[in-house]
N, C-alpha and C positions, 0 to 999 in steps of 0.2 A: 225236154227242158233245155235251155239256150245256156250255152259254155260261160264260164266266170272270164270273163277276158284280163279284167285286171289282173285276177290271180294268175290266166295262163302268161300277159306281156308280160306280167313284171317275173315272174319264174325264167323264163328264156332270158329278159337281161342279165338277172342275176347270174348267169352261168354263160351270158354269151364273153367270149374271150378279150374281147376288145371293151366292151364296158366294166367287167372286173378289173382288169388291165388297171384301170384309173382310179378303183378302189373305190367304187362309187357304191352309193347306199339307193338301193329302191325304195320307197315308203308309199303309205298312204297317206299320210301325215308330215305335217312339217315335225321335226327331230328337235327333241329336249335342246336346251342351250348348252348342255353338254356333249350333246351329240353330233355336233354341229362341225365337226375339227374335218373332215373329209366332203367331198361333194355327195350332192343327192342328186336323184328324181323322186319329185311328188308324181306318180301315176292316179290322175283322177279320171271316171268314166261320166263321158258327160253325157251320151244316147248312147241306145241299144233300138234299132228300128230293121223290120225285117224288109229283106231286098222283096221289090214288088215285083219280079223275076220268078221269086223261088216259092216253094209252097211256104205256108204259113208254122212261122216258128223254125225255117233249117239255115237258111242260109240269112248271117244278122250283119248288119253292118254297124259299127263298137266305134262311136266317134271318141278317143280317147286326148288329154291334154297330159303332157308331160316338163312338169315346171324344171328345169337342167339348172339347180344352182353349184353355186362357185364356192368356191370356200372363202370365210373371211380375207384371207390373203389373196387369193389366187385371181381375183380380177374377173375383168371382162376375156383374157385370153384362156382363162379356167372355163369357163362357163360355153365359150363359143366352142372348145373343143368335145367339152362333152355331149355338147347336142347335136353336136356334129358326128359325133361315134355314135349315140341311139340313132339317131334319125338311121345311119348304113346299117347298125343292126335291126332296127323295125322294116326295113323294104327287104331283106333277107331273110326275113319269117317264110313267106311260103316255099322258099325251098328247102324247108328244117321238119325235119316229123315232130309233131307235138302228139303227146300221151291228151288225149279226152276229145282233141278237136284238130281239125285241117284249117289251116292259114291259107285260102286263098288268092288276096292281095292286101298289099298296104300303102296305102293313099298319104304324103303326108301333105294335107292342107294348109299347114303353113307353118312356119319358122321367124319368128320373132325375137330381137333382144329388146327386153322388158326388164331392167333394173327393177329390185322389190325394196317401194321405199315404208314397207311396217318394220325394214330393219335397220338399225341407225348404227351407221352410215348406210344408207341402200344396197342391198345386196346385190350383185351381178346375177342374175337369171337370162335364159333362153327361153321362150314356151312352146314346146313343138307341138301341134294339133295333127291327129293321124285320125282316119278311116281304116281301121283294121278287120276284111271284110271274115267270117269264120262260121264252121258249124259245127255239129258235134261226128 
């Protein structure tokens, strides 16, 4: 069976030192309107495709999006710095021991500032898009 990636990336940021640091929230989900007073990341998995390398089902590559918002206040300088901290903790996964799975590499494909205008005023967001390659 192929490793939960979300659950493993978003548990490493949750405890890597430098995105705590910022007091930032992991989710799956955009955060209640109350919940909203500190930065997040939305961690959404957008494929899971096995490398056509490896035997079938071991080695998966986990193309993952991570929405980096800002807090009401804190702007476009909030926003850039936090994706700028996951982006250096996701390419430092494979030299971290992870409990269920081995990291690899992580690929990030790209880096975007994308204001989220469903929030009035638009909210300042990053979207970083990663290849997180892993197996069990």
């Amino acid at each position: 069976m192929i490793p939960d990636a979300e659950k493993l990336v978003s548990g490493y940021l949750r405890t890597h030192p430098a995105v705590a640091a910022l007091d930032t929230r992991i989710v799956a989900t955009t955060p209640r309107v109350d919940k909203r007073d500190a930065t997040w990341v939305k961690l959404t998995q957008l494929d899971a495709t096995n490398e056509a390398r490896s035997r079938p089902e071991h080695l998966i590559s986990f193309l993952l999006q991570f929405d980096c918002y800002a807090t009401e206040d804190g702007g476009q300088p909030e926003a850039v710095l936090l994706a700028r901290t996951v982006r250096a903790a996701l390419v430092a996964m494979p030299d971290v021991t992870h409990d269920g799975a081995a990291v690899t590499q992580v690929r990030v494909l790209s880096h975007a500032r994308i204001p989220d205008t469903a929030f009035e005023p638009a909210r300042e967001r990053v979207l970083l898009t990663a290849d997180v390659r892993l197996h069990a």
